[in-house]
FIKOLZA-1660 file (N, C-alpha, C; in steps of 0.1 Angstrom, whole numbers, plus 5000, padded with zeros to 4 digits):
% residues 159
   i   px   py   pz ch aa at
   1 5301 1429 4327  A  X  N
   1 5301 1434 4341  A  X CA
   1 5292 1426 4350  A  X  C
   2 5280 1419 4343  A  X  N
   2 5271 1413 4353  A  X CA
   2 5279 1401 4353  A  X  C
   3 5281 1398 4346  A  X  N
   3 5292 1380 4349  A  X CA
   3 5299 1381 4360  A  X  C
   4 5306 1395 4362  A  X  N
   4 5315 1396 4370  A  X CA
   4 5312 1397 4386  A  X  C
   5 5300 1403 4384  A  X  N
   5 5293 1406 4395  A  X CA
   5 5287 1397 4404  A  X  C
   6 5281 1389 4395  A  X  N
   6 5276 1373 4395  A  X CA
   6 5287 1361 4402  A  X  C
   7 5298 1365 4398  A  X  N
   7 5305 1357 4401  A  X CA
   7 5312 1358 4412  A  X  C
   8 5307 1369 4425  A  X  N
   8 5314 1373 4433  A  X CA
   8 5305 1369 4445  A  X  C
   9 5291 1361 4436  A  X  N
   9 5282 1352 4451  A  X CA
   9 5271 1360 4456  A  X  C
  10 5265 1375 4452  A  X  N
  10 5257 1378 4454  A  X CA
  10 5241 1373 4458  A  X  C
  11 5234 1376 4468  A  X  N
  11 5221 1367 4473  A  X CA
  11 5210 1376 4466  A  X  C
  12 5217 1387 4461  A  X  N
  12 5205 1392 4452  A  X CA
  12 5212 1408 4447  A  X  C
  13 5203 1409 4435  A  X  N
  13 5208 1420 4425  A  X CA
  13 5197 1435 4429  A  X  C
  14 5205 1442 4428  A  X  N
  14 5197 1457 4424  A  X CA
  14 5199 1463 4414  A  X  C
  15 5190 1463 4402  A  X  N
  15 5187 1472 4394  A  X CA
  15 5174 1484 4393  A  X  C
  16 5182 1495 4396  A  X  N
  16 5180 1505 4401  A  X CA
  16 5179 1521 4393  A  X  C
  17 5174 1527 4393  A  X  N
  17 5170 1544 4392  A  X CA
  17 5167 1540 4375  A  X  C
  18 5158 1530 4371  A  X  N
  18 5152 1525 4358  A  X CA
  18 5144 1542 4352  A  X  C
  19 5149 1542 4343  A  X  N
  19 5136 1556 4335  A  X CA
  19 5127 1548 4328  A  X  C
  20 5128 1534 4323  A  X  N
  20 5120 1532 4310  A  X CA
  20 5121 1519 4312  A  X  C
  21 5109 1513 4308  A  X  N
  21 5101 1501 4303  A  X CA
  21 5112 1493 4300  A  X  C
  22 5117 1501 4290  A  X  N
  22 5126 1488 4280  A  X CA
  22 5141 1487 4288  A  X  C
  23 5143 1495 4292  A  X  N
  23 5155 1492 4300  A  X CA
  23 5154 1480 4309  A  X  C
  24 5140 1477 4317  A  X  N
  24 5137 1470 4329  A  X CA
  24 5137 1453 4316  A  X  C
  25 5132 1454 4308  A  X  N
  25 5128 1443 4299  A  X CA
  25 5143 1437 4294  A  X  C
  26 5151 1447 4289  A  X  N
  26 5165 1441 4289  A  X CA
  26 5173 1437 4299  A  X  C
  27 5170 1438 4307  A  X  N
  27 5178 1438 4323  A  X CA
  27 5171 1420 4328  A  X  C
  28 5158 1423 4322  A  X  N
  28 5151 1409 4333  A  X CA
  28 5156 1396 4317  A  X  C
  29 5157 1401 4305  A  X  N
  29 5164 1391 4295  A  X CA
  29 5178 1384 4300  A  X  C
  30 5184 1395 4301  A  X  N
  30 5197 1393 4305  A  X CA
  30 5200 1384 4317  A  X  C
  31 5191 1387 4328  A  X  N
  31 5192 1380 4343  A  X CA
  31 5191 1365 4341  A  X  C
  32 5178 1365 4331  A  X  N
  32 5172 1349 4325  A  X CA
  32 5184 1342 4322  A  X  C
  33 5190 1352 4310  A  X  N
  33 5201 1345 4299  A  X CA
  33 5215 1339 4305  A  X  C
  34 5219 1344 4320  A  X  N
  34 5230 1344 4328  A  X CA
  34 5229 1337 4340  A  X  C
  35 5215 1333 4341  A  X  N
  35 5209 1327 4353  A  X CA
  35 5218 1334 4367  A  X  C
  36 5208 1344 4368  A  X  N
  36 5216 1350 4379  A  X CA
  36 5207 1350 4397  A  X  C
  37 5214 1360 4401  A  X  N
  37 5200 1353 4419  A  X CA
  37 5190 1365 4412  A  X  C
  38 5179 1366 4419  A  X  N
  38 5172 1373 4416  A  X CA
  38 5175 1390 4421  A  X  C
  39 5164 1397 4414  A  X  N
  39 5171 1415 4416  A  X CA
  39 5157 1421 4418  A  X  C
  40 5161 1434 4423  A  X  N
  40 5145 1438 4427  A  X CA
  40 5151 1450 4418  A  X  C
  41 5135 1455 4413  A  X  N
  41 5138 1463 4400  A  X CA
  41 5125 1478 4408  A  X  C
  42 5138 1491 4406  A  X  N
  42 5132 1499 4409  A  X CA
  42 5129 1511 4398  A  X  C
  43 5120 1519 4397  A  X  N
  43 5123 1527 4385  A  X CA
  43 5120 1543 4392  A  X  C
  44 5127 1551 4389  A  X  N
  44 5129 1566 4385  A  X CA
  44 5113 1573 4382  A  X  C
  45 5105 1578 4389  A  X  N
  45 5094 1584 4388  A  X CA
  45 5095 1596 4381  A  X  C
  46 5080 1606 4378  A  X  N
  46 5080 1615 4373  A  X CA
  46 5067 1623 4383  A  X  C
  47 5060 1614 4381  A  X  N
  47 5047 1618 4391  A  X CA
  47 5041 1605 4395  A  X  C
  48 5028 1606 4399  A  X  N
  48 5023 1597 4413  A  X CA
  48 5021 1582 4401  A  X  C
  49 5021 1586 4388  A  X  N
  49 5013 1570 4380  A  X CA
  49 5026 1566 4368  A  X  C
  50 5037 1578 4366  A  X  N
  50 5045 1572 4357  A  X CA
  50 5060 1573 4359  A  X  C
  51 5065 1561 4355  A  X  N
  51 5079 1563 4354  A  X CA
  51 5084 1576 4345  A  X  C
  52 5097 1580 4343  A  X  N
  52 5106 1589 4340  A  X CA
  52 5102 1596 4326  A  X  C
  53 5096 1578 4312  A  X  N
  53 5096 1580 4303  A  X CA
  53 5080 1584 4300  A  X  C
  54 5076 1580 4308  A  X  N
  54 5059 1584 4310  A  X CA
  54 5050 1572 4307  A  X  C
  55 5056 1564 4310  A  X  N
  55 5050 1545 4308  A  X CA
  55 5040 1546 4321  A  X  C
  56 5034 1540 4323  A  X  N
  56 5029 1537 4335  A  X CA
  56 5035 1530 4342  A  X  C
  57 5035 1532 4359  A  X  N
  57 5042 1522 4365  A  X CA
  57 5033 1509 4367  A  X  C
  58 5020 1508 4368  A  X  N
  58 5017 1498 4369  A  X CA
  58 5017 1486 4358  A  X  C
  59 5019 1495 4346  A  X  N
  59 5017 1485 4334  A  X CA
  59 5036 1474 4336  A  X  C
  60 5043 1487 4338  A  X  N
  60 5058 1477 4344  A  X CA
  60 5055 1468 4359  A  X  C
  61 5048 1468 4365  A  X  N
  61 5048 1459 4376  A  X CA
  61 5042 1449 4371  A  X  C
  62 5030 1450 4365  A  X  N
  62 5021 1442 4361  A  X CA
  62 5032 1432 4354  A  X  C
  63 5038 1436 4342  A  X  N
  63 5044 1425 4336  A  X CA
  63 5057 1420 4337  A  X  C
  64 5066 1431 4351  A  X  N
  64 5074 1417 4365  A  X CA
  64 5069 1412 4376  A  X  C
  65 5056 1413 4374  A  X  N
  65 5051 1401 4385  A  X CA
  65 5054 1388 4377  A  X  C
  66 5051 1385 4367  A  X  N
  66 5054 1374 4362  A  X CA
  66 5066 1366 4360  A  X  C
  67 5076 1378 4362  A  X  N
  67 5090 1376 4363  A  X CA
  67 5100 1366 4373  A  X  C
  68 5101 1356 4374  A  X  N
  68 5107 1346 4387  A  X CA
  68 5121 1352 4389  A  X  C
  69 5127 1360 4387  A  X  N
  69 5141 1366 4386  A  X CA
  69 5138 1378 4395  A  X  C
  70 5126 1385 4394  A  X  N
  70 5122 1398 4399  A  X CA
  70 5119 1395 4414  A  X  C
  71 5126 1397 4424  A  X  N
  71 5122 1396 4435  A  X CA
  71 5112 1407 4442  A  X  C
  72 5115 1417 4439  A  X  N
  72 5107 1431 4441  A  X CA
  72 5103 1439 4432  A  X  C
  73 5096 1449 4433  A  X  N
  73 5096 1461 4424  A  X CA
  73 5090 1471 4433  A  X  C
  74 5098 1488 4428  A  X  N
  74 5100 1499 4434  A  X CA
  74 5102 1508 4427  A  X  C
  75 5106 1519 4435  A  X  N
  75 5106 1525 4430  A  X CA
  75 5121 1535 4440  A  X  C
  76 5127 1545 4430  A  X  N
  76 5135 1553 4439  A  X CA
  76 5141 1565 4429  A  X  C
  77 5148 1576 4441  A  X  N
  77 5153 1587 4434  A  X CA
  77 5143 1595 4423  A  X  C
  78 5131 1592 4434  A  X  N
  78 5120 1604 4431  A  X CA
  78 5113 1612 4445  A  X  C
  79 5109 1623 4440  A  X  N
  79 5101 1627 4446  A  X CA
  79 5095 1619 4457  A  X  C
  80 5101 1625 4472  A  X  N
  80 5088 1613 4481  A  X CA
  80 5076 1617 4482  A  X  C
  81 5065 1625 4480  A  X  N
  81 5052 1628 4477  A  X CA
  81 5047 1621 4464  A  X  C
  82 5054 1618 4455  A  X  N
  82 5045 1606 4446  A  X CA
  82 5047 1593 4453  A  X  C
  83 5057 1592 4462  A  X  N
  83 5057 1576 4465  A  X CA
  83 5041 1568 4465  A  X  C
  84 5036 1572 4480  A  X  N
  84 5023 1566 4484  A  X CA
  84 5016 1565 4472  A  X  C
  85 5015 1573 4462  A  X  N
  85 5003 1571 4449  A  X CA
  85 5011 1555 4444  A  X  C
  86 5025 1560 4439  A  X  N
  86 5034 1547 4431  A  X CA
  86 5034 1536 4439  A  X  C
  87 5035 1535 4452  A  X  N
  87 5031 1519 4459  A  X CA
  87 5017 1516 4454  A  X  C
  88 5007 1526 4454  A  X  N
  88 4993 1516 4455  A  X CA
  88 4991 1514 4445  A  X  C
  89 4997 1520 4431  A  X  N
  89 4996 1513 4416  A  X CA
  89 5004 1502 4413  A  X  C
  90 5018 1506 4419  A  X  N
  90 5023 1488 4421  A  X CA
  90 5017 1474 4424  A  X  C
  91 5012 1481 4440  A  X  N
  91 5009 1467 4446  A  X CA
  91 4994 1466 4440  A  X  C
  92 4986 1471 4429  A  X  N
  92 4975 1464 4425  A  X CA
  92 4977 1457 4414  A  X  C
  93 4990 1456 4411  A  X  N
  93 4996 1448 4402  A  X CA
  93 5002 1436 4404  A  X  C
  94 5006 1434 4417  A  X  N
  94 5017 1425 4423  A  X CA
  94 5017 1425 4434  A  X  C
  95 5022 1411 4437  A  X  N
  95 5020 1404 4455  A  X CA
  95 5037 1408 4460  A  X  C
  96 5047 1406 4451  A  X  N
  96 5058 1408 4456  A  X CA
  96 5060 1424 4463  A  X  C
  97 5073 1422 4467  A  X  N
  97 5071 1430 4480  A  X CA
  97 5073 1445 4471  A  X  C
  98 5073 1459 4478  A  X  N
  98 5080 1466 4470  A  X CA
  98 5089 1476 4481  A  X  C
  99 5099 1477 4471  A  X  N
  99 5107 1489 4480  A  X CA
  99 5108 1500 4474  A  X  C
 100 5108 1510 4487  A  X  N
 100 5110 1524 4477  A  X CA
 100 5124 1529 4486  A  X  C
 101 5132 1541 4478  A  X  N
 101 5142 1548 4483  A  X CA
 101 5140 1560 4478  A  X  C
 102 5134 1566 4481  A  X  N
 102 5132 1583 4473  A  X CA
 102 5143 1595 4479  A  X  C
 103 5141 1608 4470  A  X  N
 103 5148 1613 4475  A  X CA
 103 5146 1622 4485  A  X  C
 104 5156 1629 4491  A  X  N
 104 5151 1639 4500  A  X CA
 104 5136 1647 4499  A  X  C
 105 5134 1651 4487  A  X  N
 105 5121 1661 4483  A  X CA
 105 5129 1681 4481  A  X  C
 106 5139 1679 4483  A  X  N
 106 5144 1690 4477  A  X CA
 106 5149 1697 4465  A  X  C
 107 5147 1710 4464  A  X  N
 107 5144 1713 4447  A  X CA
 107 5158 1724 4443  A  X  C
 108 5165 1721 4436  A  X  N
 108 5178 1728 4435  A  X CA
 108 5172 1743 4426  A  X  C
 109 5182 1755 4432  A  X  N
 109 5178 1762 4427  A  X CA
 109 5193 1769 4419  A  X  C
 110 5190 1772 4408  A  X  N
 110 5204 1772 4399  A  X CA
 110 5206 1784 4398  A  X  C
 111 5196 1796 4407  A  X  N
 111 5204 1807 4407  A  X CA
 111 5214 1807 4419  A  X  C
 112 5212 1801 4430  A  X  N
 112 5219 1800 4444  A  X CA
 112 5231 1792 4443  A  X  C
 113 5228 1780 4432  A  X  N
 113 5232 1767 4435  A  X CA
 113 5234 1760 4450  A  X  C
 114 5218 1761 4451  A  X  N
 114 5220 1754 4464  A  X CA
 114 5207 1748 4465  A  X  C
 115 5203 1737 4470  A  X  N
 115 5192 1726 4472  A  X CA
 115 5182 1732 4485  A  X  C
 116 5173 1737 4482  A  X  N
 116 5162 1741 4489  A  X CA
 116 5149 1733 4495  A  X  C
 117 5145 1735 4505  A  X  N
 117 5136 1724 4514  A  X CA
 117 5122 1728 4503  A  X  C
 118 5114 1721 4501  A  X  N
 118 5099 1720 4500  A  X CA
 118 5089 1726 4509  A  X  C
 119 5082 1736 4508  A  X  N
 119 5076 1739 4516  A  X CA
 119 5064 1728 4523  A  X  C
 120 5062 1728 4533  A  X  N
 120 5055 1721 4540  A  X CA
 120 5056 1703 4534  A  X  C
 121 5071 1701 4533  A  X  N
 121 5073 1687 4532  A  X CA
 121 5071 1679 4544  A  X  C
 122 5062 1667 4549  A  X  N
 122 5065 1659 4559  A  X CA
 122 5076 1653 4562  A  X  C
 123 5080 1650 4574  A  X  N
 123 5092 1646 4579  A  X CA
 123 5096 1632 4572  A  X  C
 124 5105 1629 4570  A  X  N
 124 5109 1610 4562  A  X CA
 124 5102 1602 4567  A  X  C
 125 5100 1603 4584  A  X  N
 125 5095 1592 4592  A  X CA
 125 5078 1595 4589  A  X  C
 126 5072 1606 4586  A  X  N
 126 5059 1607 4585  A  X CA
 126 5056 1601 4573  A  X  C
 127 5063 1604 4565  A  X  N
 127 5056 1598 4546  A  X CA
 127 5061 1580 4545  A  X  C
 128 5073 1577 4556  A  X  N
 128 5073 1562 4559  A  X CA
 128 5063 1556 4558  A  X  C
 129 5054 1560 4573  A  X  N
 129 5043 1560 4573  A  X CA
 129 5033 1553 4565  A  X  C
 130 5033 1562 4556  A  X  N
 130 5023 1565 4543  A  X CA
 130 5028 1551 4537  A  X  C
 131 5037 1553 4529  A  X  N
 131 5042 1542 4524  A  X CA
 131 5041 1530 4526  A  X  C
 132 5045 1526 4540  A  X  N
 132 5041 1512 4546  A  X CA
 132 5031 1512 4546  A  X  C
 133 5019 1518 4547  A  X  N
 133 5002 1516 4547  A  X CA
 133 4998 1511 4535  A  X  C
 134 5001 1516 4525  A  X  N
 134 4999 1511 4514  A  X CA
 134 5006 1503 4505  A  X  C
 135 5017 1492 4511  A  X  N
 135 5021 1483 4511  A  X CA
 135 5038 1482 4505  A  X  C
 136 5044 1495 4508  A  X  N
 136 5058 1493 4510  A  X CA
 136 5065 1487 4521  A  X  C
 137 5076 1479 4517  A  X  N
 137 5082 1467 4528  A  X CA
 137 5095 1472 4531  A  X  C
 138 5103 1472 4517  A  X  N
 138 5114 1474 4522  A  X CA
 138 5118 1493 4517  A  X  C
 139 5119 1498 4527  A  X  N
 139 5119 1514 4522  A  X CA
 139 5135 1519 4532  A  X  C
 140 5137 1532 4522  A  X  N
 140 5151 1537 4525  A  X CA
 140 5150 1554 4518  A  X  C
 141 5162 1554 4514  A  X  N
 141 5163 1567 4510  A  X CA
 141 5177 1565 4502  A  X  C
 142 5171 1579 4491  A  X  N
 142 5186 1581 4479  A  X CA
 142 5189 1596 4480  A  X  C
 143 5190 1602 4468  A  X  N
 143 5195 1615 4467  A  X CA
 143 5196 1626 4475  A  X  C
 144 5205 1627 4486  A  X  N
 144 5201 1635 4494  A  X CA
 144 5196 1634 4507  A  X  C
 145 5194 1622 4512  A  X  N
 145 5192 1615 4523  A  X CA
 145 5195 1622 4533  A  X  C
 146 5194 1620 4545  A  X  N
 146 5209 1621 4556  A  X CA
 146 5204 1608 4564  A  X  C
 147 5217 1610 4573  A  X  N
 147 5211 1598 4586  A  X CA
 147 5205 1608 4593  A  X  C
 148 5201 1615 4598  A  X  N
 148 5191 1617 4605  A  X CA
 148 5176 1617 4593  A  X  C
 149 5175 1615 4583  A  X  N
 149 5160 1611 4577  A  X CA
 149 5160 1595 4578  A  X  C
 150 5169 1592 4578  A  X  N
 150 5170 1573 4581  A  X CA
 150 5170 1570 4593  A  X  C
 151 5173 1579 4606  A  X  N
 151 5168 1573 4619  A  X CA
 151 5156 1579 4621  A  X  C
 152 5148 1589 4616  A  X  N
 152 5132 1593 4615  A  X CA
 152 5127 1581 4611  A  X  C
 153 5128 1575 4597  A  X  N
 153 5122 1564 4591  A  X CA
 153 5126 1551 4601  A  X  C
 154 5136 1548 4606  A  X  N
 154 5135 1541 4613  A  X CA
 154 5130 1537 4627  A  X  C
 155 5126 1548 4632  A  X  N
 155 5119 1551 4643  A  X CA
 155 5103 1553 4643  A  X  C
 156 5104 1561 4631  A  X  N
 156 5085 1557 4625  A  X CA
 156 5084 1543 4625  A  X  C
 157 5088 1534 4618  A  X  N
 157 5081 1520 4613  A  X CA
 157 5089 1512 4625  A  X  C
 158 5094 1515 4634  A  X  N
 158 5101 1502 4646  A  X CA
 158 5088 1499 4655  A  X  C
 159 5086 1484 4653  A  X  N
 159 5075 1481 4660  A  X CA
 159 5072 1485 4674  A  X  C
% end
């Protein structure tokens, strides 16, 4: 599938919603082995210091900083309240840039089946903010998004 993908001229790759260390490690073998453009590698949070499987995120940034295939490292389709911790463990790991895409911050409830707000969540454009302060570049949004949390975020960080 990446050959295929590859071969359609892409200026760069996303590998994305990572749970685990080893997944990211196979992904950046592969990129080497196919010589592909470079990809920014995001991973799947749990809380403010670990990925999904409970690795640390800095110990994975740390060892794709050295990665020349790795154009970024991020994180997404977590919680936006751990973001700001997960940028400033990243970026004391790495100069490359980082992006995050988190999700809304809402918590499904399976007696309702319905997705419920966070009590006293900040607005997308406020935790942007945050984010960019502590050294997120390229930021967005996943699960749950809307465009109106994307023109908040875009109106927070517009010069």
């Amino acid at each position: 599938r990446l050959k295929t993908l590859v071969s359609a001229g892409p200026d760069l790759l996303a590998c994305e919603t990572l749970p685990c260390f080893a997944e990211a490690r196979a992904l950046v073998r592969l990129l080497e082995d196919l010589d592909t453009p470079p990809a920014w590698f995001s991973f799947s949070a749990r809380d403010g210091q670990n990925i999904n499987s409970g690795e640390a995120v800095r110990d994975c940034a740390q060892w794709l900083d050295g990665k020349p295939c790795v154009a970024a490292i991020g994180i997404n389709c977590t919680d936006p309240l751990h973001v700001a911790s997960l940028v400033r463990e990243i970026r004391s790991m790495t100069d490359k840039p980082v992006v995050v895409y988190p999700n809304k911050g809402r918590v499904y409830n399976s007696l309702t089946n319905a997705w419920t707000p966070k009590p006293d969540l900040p607005s997308f454009g406020e935790m942007a903010l945050q984010w960019a302060k502590h050294g997120a570049r390229l930021i967005g949004g996943c699960c749950r998004t809307t465009p109106e949390d994307i023109r908040q975020l875009a109106l927070a960080l517009k010069p």
